[in-house]
N, C-alpha and C positions, 0 to 999 in steps of 0.2 A: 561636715562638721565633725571632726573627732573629738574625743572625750574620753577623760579617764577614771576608776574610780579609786575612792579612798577610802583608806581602813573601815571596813564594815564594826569592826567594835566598837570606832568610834561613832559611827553611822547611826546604827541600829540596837547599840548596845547590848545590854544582856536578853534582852525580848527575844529577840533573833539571833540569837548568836550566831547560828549557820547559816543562817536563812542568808546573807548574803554573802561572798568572802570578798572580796574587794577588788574592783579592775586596777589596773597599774599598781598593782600594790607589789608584787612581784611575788604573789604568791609562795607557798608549796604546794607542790598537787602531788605530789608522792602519795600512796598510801604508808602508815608506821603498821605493818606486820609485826606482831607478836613474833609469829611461825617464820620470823625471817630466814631463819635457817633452811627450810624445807622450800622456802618461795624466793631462792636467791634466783634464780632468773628472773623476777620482777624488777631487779634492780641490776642484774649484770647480763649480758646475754652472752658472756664469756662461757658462764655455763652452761650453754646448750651443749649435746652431746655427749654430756659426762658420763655417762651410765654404758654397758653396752646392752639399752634397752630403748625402747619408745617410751619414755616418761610422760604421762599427762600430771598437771596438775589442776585442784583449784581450788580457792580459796574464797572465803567469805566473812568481812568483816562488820558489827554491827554496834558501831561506839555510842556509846553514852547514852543507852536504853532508856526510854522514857523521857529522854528530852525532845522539844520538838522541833523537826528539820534534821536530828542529827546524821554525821554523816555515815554512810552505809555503800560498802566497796565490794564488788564482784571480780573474784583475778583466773584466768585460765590461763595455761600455755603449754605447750608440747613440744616434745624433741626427742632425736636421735642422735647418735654418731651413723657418719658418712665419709666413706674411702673415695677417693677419686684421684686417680693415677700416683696411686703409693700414699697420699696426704690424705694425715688426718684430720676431719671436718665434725663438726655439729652443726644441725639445722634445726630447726625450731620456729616457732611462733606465739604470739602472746595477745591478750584482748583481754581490757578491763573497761568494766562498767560501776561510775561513784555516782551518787548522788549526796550533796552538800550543802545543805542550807537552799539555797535557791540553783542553783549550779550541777548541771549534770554532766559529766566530763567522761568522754567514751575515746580509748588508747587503743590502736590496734598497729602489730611490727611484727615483723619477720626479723629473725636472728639466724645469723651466722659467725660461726666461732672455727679460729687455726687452733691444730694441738701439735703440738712437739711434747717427746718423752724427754723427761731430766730430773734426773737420780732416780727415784725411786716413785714417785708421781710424774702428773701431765701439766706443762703450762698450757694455760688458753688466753688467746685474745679474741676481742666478738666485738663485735658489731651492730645494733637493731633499728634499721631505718622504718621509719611509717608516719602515722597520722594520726594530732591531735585533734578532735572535735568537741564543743563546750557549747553547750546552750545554759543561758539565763533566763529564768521564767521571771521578767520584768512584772509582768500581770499580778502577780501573787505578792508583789513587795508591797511592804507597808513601812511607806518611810515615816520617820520620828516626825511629830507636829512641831510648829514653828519656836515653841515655848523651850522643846527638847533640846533643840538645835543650838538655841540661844545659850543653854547653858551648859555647851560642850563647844568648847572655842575651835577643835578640830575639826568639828564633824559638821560646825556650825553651815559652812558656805556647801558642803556635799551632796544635799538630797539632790538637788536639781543636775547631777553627773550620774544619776540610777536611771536607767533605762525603765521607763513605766507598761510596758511590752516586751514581749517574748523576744529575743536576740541569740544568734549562734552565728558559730562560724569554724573553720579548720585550716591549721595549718601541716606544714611539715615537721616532723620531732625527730630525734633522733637519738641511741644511748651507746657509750662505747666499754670496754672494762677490760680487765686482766685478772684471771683468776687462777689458781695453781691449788692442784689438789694430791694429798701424798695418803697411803693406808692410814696414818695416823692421824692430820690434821687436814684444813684447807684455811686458806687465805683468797681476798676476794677484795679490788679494787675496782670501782666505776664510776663512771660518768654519767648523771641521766640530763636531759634536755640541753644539750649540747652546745647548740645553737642558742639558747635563750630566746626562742620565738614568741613574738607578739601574735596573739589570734586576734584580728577585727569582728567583729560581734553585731552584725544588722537586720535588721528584722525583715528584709529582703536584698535581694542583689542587686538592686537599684536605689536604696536609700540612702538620705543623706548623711543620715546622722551614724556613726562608725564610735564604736564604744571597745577599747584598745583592754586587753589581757594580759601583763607580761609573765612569763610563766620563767620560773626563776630555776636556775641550772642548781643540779644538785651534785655532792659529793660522797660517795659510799666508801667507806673501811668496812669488811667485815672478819671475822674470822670463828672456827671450830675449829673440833677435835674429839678424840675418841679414845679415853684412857679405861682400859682393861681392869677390872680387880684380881687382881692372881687369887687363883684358886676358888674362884668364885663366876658364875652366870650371869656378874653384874658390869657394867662400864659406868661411867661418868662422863656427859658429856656434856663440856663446858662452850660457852658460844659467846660475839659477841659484836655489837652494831656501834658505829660511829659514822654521824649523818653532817654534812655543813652544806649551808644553802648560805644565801648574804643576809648579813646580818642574824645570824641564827645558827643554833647546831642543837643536836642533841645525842645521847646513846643510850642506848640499853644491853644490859647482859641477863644470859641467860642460863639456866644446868640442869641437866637433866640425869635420873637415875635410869638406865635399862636393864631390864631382867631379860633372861636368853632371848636377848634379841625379836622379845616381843612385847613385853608391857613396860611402860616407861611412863614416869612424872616427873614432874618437875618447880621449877619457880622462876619468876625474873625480875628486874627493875629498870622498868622507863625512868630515867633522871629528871627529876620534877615533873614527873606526867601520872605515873600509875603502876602497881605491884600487879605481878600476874601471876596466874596458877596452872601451869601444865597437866594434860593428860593422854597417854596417845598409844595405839595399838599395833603392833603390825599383824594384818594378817593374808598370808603365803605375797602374793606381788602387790600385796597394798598397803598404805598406812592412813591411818584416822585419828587426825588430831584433833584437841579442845582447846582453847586458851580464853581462859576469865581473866581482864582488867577492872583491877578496881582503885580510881584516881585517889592521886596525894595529893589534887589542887583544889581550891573552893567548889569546885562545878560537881564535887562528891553527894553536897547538899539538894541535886537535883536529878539526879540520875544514880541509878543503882550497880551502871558499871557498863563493860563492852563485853558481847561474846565474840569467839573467833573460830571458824570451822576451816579445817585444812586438809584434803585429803589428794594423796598420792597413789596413782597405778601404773604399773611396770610391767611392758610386752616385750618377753625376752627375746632375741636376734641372735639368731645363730648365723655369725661371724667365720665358721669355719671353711677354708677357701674349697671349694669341688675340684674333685678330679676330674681334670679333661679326658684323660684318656680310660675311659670307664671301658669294664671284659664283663660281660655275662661269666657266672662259673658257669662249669660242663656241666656238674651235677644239674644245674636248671634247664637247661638246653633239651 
């Protein structure tokens, strides 16, 4: 017996808000990165390689503090550039762990990205195939009583498609992109879940009952840049995100002040979601960021905001090609 579920807000309303998000609803399951800028390989894996260094990142998001169930996202990934026979390459990897409402959603891909030089920056294309995996903690729902139901015409016929037991399942994912990066700006287009896969969701591999996910494809624009102040140890840098999924989209931009290329603040704006506040460090091959959201929508009245921690570390590669034909000097001899 398959099954699908329906809008958890109309389901469960404001009680639970996250406690469940809704099967067949077609979700998003992206995370919204503040620090988009610094976590564009979560969203493109065009940028693997960009650096000529080992980049790890990782990032940690904790929205709408003090609400209960709210969602909470753990992101890692790491890359290089890699030469192989003249072509340039980036490899990389990515693994993210969310928990949302009832819903724990565990992403793990390998990326690979071409680079060709043009003008004065690199284009890239990339590629990052892997594997979605979602469990539902059915056990823990607490559907609306019959009276609730009745007087939500949507959500009225629903409770009985919530899974009352634990359900998971995993399928194939996939994300593609194109990204192109110059001294002074970058530009950054992708793809994420490519495929639009359904995950089936059973509380073993032999049950009947099959509770469908569909996990809705996403669309990324992003873009930065990096303006200089003459005559000053300051820059401006200005950044900025456009998301579309069906039936939805959102953006946010962002700007940041940098002082000699070590302390830097900032501010931004989710488009009807929430203001943020930048803070961020470098120091020698690292960087440490902050980022506080605080919503412009009614759910202000119940949470005190989101934190965001972001931090970057860089293992330089010496790229320089060896001499095959190496001499001892005399003097050592």
């Amino acid at each position: 017996m398959r099954m699908k579920f329906n809008e958890i807000r109309h389901l469960l309303a404001a009680a639970l808000l996250c406690a469940v998000v809704a099967f067949g609803a077609h979700a998003q399951v992206d995370a919204s990165f503040s620090h988009f800028w610094m976590g564009q390989s979560y969203y493109n894996p065009a940028v693997a390689g960009e650096l000529n260094a080992i980049r790890l990142n990782v990032g940690s998001r904790m929205q709408w503090v003090e609400f209960k169930r709210s969602p909470t996202t753990v992101y890692f990934s790491a890359d290089m550039p890699y030469k192989l026979l003249d072509v340039k390459l980036g490899v990389g990897a990515k693994a993210e762990y969310e928990r949302m409402g009832l819903f724990t959603n565990t992403r793990i891909g390998a990326q690979l990205s071409w680079k060709r030089k043009i003008g004065k920056g690199y284009l890239s294309v990339g590629i990052q195939p892997g594997v979605f995996s979602q469990t539902f903690r059915g056990g823990e729902a607490q559907p609306p009583s019959a009276s609730d139901q009745a007087s939500d015409s949507i959500g009225a016929s629903s409770a009985s498609d919530v899974p009352t037991n634990d359900v998971s399942g995993t399928v194939f994912d996939a994300n593609v992109g194109v990204y192109y990066t110059h001294p002074r700006f970058w530009v950054s287009l992708s793809v994420t879940h490519v495929t639009s896969p359904t995950i089936e969701l059973k509380a073993t591999r032999e049950a009947i009952d099959v509770y469908e996910f569909d996990v809705r494809r996403s669309y990324y624009f992003m873009a930065g840049g990096n303006i200089p102040i003459n005559n000053t140890l300051f820059e401006i840098q200005p950044s900025g995100m456009f998301a579309l999924t069906k039936n939805f989209w959102t953006a946010e931009v962002a700007a940041r002040l940098r002082y000699n290329r070590m302390l830097s603040i900032g501010a931004g704006y989710r488009y009807k979601d929430a203001v943020t506040a930048f803070i961020g460090v470098n120091l020698k091959d690292a960087f440490i960021g902050y980022a506080y959201d605080y919503p412009v929508t009614p759910i202000s009245k119940v949470t005190i905001g989101s934190h965001e921690v972001f931090v970057t570390y860089h293992v330089k590669l010496d790229t320089r090609e060896k001499n095959k034909n190496k001499q001892k000097s005399v003097r050592l001899m």
